[in-house]
mmCIF file as Biopython writes it, N, C-alpha, C and O atoms, coordinates in Angstrom:
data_model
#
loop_
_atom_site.group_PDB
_atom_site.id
_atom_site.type_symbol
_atom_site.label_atom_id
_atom_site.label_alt_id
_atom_site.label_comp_id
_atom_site.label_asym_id
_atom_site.label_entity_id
_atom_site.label_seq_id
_atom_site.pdbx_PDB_ins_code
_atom_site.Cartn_x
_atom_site.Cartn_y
_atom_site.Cartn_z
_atom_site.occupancy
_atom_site.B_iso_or_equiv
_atom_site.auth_seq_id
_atom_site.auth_asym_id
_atom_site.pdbx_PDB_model_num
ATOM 1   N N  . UNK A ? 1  ? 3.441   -11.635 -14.895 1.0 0.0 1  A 1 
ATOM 2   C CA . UNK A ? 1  ? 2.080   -11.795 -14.434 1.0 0.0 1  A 1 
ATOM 3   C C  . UNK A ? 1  ? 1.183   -10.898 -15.288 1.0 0.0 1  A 1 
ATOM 4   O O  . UNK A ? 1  ? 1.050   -9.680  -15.169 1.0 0.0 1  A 1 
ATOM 5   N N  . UNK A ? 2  ? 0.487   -11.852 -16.325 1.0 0.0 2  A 1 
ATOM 6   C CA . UNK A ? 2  ? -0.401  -10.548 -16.942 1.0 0.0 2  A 1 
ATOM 7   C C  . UNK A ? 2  ? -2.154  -10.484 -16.190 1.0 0.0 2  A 1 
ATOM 8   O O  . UNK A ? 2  ? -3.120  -11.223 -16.381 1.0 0.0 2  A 1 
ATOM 9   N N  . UNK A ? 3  ? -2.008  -9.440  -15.431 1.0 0.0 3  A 1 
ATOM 10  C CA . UNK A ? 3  ? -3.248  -8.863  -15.193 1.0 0.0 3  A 1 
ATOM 11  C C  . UNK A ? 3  ? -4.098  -9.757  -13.948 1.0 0.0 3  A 1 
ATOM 12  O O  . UNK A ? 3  ? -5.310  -9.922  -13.810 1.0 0.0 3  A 1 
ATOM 13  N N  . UNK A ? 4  ? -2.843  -10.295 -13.044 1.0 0.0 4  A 1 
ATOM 14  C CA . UNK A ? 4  ? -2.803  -11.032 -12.173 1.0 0.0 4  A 1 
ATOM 15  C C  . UNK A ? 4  ? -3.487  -12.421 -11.882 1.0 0.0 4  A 1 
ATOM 16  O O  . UNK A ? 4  ? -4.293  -12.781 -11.025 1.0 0.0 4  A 1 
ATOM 17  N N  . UNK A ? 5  ? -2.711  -13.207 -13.164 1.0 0.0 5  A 1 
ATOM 18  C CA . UNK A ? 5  ? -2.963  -14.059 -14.176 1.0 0.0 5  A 1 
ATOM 19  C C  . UNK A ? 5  ? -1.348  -15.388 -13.760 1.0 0.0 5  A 1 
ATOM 20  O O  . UNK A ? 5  ? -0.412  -15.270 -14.551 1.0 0.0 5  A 1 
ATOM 21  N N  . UNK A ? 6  ? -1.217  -16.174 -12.938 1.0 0.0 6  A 1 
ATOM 22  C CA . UNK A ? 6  ? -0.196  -16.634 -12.455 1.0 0.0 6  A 1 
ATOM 23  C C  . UNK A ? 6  ? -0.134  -18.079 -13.527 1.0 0.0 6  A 1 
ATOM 24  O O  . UNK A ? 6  ? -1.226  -18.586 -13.786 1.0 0.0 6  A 1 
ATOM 25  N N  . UNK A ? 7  ? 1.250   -18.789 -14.194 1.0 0.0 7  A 1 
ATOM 26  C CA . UNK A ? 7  ? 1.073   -19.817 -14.726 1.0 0.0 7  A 1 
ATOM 27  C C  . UNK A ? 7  ? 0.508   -20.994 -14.290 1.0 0.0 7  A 1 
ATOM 28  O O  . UNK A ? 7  ? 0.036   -21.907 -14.968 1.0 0.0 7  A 1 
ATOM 29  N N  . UNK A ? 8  ? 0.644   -20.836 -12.518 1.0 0.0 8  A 1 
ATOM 30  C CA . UNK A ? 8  ? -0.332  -22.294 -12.233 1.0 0.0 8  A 1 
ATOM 31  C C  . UNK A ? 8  ? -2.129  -22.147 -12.064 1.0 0.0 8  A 1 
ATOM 32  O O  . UNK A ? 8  ? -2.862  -23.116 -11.868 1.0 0.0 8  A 1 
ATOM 33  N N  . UNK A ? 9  ? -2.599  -20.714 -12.190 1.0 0.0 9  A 1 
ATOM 34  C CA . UNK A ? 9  ? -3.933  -20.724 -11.973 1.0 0.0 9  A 1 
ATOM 35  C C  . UNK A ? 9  ? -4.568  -21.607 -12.701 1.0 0.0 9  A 1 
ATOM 36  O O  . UNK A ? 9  ? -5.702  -21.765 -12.251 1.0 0.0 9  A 1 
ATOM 37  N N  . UNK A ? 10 ? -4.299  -22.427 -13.865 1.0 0.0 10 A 1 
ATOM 38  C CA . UNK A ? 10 ? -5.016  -23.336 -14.680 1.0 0.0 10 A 1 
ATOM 39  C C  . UNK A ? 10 ? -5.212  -24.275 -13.184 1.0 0.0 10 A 1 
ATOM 40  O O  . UNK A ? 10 ? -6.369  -24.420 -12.790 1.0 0.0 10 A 1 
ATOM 41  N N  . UNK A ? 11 ? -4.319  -24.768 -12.544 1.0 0.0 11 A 1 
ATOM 42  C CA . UNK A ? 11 ? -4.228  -25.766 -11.590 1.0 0.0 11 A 1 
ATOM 43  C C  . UNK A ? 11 ? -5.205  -25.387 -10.269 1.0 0.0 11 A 1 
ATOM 44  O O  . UNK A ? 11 ? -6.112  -26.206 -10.120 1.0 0.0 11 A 1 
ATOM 45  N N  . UNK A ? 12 ? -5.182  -24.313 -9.304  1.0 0.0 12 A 1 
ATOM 46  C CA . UNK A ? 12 ? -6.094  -23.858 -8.522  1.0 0.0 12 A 1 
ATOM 47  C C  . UNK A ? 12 ? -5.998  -22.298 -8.975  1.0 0.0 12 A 1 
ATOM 48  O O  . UNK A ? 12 ? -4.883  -21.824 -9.195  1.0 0.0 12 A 1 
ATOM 49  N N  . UNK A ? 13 ? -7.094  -21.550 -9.107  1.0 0.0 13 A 1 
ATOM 50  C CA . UNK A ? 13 ? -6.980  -20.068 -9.051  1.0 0.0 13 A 1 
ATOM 51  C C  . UNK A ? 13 ? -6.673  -19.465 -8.072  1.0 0.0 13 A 1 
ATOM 52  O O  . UNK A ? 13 ? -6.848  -20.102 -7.033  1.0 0.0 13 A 1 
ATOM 53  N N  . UNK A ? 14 ? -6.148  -18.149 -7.929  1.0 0.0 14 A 1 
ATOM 54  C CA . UNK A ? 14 ? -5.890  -17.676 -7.208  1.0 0.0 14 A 1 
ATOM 55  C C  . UNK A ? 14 ? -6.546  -16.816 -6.516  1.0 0.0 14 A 1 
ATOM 56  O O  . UNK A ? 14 ? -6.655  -16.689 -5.297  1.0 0.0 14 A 1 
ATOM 57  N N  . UNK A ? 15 ? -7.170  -15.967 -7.763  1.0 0.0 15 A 1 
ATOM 58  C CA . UNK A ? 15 ? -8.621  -14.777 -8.154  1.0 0.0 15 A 1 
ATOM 59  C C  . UNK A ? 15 ? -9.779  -15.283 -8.646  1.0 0.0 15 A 1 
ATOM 60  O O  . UNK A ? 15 ? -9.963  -16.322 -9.279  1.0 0.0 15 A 1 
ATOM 61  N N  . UNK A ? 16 ? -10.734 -14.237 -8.204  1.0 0.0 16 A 1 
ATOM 62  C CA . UNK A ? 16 ? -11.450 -14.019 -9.159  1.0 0.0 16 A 1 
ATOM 63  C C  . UNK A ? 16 ? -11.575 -14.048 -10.864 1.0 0.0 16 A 1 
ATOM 64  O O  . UNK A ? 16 ? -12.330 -14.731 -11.556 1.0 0.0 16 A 1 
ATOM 65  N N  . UNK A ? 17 ? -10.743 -13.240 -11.198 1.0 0.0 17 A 1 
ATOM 66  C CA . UNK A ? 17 ? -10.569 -12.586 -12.021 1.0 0.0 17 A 1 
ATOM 67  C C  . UNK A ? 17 ? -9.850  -13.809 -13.143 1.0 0.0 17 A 1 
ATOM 68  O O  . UNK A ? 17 ? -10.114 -13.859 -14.344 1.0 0.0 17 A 1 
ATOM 69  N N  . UNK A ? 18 ? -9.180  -14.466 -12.628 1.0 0.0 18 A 1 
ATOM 70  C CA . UNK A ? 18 ? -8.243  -15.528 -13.070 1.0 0.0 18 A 1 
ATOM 71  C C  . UNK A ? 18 ? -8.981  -16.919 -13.395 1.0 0.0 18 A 1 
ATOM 72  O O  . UNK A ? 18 ? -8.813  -17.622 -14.391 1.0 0.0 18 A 1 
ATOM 73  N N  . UNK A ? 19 ? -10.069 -17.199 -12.014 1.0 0.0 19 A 1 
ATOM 74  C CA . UNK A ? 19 ? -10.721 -18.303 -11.980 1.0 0.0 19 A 1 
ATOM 75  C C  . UNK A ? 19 ? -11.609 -17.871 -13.452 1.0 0.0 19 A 1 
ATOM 76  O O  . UNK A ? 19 ? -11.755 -18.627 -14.412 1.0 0.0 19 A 1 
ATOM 77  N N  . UNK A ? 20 ? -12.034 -16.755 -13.366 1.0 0.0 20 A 1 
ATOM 78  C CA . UNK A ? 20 ? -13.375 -16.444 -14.625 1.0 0.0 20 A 1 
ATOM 79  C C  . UNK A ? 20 ? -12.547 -16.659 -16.302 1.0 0.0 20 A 1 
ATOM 80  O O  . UNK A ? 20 ? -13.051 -17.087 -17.341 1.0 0.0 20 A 1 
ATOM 81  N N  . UNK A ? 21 ? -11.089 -16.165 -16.035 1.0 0.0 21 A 1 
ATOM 82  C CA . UNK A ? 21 ? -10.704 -16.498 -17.574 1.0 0.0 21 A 1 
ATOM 83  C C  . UNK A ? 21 ? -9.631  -18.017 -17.854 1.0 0.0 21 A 1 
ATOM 84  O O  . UNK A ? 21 ? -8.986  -18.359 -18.845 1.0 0.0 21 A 1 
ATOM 85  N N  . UNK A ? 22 ? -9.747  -18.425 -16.999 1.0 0.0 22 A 1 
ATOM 86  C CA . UNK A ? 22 ? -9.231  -20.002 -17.093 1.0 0.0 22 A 1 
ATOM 87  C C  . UNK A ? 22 ? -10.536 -20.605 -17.384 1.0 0.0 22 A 1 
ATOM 88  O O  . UNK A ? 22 ? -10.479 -21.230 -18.443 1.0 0.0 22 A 1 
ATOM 89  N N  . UNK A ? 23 ? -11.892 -20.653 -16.733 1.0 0.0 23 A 1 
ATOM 90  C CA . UNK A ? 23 ? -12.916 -21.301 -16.745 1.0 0.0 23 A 1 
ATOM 91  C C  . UNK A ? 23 ? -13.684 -21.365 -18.393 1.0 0.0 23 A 1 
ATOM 92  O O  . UNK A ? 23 ? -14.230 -22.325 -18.937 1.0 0.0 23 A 1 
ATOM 93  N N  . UNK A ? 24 ? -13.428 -19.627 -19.020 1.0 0.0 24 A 1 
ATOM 94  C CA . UNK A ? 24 ? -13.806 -19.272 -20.227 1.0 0.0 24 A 1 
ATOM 95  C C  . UNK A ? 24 ? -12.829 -20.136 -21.212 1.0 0.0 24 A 1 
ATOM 96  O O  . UNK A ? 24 ? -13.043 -20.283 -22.416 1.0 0.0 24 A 1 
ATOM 97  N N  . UNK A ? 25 ? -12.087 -20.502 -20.734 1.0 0.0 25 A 1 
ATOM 98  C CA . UNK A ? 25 ? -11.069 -20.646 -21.631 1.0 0.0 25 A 1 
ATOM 99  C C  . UNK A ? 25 ? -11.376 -22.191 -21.813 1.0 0.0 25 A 1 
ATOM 100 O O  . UNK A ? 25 ? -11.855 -22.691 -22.831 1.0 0.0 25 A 1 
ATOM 101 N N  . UNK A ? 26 ? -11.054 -22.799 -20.762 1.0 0.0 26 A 1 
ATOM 102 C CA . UNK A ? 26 ? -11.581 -24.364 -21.309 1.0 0.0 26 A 1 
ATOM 103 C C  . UNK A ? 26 ? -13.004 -24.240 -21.172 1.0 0.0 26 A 1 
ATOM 104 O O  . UNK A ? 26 ? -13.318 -25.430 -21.180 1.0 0.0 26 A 1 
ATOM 105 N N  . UNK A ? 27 ? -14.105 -23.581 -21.048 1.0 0.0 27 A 1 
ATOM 106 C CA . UNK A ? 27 ? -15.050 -23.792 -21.559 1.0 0.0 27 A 1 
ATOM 107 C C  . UNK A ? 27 ? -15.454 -23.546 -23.437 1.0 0.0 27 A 1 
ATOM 108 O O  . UNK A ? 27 ? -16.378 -23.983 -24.123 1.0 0.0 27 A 1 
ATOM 109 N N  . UNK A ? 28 ? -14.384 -22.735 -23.735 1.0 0.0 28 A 1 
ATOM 110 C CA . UNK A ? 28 ? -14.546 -22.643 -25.033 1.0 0.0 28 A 1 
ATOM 111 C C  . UNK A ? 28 ? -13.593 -24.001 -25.717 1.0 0.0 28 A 1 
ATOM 112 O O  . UNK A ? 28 ? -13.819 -24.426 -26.850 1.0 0.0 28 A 1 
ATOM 113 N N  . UNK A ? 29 ? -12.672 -24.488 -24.948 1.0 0.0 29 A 1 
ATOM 114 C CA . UNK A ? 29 ? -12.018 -25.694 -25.873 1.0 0.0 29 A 1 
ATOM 115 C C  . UNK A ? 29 ? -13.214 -26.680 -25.601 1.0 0.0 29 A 1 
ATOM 116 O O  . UNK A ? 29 ? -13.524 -27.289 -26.624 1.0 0.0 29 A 1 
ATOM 117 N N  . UNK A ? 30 ? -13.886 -26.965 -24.617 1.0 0.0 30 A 1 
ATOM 118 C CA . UNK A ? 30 ? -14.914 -28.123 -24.830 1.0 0.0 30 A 1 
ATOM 119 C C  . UNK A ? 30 ? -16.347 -27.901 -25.550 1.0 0.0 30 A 1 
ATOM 120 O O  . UNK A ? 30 ? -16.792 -28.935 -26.048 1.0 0.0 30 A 1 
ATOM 121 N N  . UNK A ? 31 ? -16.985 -26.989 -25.667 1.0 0.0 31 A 1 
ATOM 122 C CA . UNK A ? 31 ? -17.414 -26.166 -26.732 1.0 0.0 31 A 1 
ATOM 123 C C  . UNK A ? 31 ? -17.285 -26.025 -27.828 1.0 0.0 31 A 1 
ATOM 124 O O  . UNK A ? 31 ? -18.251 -26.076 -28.589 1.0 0.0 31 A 1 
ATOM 125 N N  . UNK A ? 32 ? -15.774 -25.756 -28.334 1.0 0.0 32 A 1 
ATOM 126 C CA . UNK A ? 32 ? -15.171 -26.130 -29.475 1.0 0.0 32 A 1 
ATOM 127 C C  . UNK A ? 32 ? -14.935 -27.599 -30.012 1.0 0.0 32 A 1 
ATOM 128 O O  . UNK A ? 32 ? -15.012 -27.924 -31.197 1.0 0.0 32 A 1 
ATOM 129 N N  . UNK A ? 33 ? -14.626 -28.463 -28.918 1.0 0.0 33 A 1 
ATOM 130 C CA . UNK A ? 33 ? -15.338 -30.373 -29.284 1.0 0.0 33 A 1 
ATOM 131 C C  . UNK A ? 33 ? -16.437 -30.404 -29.779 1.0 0.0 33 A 1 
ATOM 132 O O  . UNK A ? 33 ? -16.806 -30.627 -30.933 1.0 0.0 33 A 1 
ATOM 133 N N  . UNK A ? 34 ? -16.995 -30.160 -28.819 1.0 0.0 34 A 1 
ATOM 134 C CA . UNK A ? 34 ? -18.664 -30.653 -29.024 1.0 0.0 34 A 1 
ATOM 135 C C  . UNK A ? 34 ? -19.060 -29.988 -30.677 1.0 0.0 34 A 1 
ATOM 136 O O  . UNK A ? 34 ? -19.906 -30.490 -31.416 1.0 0.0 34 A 1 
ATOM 137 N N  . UNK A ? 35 ? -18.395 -29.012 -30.941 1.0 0.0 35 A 1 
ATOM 138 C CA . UNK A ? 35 ? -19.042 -28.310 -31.882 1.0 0.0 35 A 1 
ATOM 139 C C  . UNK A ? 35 ? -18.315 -29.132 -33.148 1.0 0.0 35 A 1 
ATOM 140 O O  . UNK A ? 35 ? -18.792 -29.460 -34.234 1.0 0.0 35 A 1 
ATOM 141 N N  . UNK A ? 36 ? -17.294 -29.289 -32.724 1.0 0.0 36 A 1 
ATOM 142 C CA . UNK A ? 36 ? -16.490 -30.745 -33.516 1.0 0.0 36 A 1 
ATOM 143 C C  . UNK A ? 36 ? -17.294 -31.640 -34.405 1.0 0.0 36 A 1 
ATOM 144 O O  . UNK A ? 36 ? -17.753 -31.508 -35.540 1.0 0.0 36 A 1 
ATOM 145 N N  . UNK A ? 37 ? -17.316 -32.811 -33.310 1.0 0.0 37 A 1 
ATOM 146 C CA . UNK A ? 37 ? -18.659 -33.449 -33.169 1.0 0.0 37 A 1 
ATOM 147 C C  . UNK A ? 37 ? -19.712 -33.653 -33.635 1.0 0.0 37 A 1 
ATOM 148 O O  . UNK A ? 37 ? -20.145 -34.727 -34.051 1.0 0.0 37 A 1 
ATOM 149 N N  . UNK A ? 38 ? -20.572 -31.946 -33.592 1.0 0.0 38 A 1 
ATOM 150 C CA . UNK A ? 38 ? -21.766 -32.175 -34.132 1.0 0.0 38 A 1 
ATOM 151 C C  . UNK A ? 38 ? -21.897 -31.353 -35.306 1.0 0.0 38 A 1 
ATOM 152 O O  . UNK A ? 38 ? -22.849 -31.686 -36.012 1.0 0.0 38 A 1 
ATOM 153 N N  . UNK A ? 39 ? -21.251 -30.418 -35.705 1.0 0.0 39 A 1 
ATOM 154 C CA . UNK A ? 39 ? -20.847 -29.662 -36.748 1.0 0.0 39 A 1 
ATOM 155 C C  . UNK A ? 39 ? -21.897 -28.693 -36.798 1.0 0.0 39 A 1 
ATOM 156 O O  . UNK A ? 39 ? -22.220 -28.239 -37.896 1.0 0.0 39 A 1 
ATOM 157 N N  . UNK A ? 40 ? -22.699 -28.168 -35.340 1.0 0.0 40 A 1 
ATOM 158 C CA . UNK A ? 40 ? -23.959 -27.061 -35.465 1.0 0.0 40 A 1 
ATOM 159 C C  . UNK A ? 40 ? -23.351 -25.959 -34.500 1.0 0.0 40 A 1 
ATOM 160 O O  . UNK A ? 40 ? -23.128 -26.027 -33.292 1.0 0.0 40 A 1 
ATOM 161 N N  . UNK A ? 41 ? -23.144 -24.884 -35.433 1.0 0.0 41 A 1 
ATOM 162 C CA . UNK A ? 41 ? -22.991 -23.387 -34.117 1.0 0.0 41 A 1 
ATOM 163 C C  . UNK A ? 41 ? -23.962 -23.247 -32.935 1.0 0.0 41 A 1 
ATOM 164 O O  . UNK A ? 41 ? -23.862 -22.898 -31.759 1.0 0.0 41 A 1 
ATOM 165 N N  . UNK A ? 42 ? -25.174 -23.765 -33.939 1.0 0.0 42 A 1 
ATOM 166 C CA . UNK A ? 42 ? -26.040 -23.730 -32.460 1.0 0.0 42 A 1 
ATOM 167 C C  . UNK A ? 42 ? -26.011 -24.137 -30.778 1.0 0.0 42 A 1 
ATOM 168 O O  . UNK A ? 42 ? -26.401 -23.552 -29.768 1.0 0.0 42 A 1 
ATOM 169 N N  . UNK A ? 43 ? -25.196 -25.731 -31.090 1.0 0.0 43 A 1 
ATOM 170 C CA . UNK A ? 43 ? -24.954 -26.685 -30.247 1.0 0.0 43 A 1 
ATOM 171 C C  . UNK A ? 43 ? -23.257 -26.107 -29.450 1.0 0.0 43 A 1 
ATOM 172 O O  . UNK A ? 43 ? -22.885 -26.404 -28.315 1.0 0.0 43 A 1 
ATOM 173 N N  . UNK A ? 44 ? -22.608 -25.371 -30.310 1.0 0.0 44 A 1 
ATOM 174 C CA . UNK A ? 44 ? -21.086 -24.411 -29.874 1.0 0.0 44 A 1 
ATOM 175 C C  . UNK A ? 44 ? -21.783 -23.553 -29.134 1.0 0.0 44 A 1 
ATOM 176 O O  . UNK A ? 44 ? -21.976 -24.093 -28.045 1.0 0.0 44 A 1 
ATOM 177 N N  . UNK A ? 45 ? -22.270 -22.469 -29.167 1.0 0.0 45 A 1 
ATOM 178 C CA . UNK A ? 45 ? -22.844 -21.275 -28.442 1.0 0.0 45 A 1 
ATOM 179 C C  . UNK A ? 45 ? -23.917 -21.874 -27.204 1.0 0.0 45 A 1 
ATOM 180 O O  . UNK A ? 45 ? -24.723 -21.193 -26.570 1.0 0.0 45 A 1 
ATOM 181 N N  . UNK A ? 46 ? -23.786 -22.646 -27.135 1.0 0.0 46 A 1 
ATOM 182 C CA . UNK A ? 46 ? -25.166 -23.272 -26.172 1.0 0.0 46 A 1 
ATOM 183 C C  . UNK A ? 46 ? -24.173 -24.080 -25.037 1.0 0.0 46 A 1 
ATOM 184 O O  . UNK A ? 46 ? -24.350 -24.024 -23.820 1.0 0.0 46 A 1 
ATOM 185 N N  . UNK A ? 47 ? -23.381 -24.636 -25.537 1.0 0.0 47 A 1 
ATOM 186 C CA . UNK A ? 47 ? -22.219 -25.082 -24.621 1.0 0.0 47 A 1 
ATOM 187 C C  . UNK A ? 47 ? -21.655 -23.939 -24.019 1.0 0.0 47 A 1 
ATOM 188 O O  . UNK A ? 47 ? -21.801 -23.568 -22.854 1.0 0.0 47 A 1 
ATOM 189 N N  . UNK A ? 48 ? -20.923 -23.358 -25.020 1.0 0.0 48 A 1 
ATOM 190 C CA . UNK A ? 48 ? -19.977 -22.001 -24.650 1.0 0.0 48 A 1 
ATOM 191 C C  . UNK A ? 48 ? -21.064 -20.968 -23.928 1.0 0.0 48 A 1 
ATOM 192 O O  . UNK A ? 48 ? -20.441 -20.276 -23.123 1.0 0.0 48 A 1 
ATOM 193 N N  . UNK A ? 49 ? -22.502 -20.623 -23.944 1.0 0.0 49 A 1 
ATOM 194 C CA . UNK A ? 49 ? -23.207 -20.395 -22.751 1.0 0.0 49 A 1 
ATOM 195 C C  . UNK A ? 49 ? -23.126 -20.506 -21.621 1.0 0.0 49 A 1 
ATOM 196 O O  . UNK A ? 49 ? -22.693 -19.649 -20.851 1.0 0.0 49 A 1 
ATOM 197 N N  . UNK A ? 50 ? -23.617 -21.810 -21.280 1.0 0.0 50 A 1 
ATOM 198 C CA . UNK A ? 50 ? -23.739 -22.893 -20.097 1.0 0.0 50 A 1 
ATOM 199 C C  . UNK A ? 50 ? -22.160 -22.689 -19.527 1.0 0.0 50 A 1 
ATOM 200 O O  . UNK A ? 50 ? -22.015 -22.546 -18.313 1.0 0.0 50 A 1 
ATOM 201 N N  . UNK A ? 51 ? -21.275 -22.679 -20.192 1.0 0.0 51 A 1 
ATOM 202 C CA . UNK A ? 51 ? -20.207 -22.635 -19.390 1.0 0.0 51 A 1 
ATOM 203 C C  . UNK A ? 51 ? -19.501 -21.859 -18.860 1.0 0.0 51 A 1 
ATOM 204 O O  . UNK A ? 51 ? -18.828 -22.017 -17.841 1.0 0.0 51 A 1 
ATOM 205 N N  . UNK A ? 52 ? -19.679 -20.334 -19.981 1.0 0.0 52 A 1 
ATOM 206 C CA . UNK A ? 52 ? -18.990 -19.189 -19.240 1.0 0.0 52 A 1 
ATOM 207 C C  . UNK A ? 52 ? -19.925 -19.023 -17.928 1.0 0.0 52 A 1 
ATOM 208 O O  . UNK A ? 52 ? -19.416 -18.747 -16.842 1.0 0.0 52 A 1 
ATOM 209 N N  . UNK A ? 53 ? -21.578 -19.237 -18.114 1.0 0.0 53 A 1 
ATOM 210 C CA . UNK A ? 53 ? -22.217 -18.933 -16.702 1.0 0.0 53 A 1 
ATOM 211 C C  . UNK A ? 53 ? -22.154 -19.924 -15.787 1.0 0.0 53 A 1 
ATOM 212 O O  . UNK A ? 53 ? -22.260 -19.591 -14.606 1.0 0.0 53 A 1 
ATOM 213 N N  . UNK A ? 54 ? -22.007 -21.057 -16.054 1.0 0.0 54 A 1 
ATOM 214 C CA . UNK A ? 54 ? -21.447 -22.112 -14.628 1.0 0.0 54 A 1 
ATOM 215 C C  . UNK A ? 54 ? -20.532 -21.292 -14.417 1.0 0.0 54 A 1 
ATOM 216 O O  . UNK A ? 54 ? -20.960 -20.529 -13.551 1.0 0.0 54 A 1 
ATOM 217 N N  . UNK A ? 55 ? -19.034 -20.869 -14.845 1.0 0.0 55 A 1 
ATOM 218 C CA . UNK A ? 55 ? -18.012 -20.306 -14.600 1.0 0.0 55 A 1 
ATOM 219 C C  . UNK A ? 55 ? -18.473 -18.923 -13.266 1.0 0.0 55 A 1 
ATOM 220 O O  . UNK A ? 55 ? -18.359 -18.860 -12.042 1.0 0.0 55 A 1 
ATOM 221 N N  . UNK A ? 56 ? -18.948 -18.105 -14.209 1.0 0.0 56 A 1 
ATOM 222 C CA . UNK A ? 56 ? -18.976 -16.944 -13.481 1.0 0.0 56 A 1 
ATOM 223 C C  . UNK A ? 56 ? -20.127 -16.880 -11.887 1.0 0.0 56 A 1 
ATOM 224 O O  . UNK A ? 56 ? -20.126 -16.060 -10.968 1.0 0.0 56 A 1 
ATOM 225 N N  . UNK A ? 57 ? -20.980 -18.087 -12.113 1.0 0.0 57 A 1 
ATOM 226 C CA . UNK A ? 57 ? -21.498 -18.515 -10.562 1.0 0.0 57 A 1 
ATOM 227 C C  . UNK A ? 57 ? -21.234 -19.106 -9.988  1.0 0.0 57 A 1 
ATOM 228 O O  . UNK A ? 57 ? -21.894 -19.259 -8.959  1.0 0.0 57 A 1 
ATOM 229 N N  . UNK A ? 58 ? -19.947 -19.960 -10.255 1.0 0.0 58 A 1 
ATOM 230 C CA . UNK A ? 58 ? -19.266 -20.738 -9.568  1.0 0.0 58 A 1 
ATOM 231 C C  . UNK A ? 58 ? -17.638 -19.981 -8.706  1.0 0.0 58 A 1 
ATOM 232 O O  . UNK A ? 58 ? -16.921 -20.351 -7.776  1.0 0.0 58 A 1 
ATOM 233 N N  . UNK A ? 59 ? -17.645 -18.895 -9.565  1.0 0.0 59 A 1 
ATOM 234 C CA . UNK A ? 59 ? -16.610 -17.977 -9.316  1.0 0.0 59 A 1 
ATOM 235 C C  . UNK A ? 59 ? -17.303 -17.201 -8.611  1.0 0.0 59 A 1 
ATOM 236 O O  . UNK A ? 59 ? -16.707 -17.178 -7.535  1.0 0.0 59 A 1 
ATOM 237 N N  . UNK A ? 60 ? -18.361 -16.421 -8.522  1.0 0.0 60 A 1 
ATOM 238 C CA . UNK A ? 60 ? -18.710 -15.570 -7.323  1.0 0.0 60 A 1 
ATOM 239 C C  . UNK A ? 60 ? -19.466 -16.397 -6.100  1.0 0.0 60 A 1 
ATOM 240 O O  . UNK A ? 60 ? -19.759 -15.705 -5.125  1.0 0.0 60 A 1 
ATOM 241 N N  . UNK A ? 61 ? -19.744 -17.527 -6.057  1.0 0.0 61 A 1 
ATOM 242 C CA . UNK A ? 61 ? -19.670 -18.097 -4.968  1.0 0.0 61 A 1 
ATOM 243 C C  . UNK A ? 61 ? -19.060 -18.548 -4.352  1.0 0.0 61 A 1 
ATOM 244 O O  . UNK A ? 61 ? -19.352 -18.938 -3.221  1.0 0.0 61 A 1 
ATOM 245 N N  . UNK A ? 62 ? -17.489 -18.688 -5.165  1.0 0.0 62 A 1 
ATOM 246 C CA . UNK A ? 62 ? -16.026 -19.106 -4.439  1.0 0.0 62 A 1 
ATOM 247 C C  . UNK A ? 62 ? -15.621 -17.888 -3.637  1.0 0.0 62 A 1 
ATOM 248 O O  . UNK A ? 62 ? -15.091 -17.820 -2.528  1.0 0.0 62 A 1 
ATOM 249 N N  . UNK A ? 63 ? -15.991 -16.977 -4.451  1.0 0.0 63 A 1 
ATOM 250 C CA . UNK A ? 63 ? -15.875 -15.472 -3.719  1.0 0.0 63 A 1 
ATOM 251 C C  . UNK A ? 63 ? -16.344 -14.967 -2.903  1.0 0.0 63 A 1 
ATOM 252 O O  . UNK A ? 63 ? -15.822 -14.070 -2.242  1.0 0.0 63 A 1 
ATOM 253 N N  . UNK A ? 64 ? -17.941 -15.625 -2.685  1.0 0.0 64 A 1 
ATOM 254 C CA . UNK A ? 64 ? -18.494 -14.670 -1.776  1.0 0.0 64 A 1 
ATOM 255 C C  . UNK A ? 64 ? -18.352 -15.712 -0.374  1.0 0.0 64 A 1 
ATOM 256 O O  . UNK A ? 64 ? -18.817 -15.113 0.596   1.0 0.0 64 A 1 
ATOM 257 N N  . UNK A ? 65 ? -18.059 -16.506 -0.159  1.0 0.0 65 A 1 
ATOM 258 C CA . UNK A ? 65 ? -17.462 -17.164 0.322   1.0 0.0 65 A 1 
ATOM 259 C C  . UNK A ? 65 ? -15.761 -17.590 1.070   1.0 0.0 65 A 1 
ATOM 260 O O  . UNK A ? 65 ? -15.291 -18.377 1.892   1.0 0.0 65 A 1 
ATOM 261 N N  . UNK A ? 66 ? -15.263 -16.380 0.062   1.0 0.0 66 A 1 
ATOM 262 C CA . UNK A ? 66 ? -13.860 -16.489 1.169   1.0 0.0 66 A 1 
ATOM 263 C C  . UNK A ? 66 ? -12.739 -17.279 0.329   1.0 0.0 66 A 1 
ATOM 264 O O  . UNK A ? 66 ? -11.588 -16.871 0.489   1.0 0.0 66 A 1 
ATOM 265 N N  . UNK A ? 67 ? -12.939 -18.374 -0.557  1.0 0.0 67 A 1 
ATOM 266 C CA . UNK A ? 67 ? -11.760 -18.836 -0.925  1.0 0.0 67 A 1 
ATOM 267 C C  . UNK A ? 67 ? -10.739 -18.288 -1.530  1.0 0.0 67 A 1 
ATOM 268 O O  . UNK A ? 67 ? -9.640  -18.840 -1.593  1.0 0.0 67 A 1 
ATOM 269 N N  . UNK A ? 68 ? -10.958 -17.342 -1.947  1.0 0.0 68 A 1 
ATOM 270 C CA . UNK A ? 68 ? -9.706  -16.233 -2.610  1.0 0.0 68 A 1 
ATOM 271 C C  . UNK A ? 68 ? -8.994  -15.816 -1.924  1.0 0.0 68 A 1 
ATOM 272 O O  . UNK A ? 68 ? -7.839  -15.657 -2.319  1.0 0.0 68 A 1 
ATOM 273 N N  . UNK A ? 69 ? -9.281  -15.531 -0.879  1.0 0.0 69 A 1 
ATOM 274 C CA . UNK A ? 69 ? -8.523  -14.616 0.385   1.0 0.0 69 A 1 
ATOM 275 C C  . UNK A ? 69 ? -7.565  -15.499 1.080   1.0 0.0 69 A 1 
ATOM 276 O O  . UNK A ? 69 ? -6.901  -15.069 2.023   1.0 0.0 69 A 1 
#
């Protein structure tokens, strides 16, 4: 278990902590498409934006909310 990091959290998280770096993580592989795609960093960093912060408000409202527990 690294850093309480379980192999199925890709599937449901468990944490916090877990939900925020699974979320980063395929937010940077679809990010990394798009940037594919359109071949502009601009259009990579603007995705990879939008998604680590969907991530991290979607993760503290899972949280503040109870589903972790």
């Amino acid at each position: 278990m690294l850093l309480g990091i379980n192999w199925y959290d890709w599937i449901t998280p468990t944490t916090p902590f877990a939900a925020v770096v699974i979320g980063i993580l395929f937010s940077m592989l679809i990010a990394f498409m798009v940037w594919y795609e359109s071949r502009e960093w601009k259009v990579f960093f603007a995705f990879l934006g939008l998604g680590v912060g969907v991530t991290l408000v979607g993760a503290g409202i899972l949280d503040f909310f109870g589903y972790f527990n």
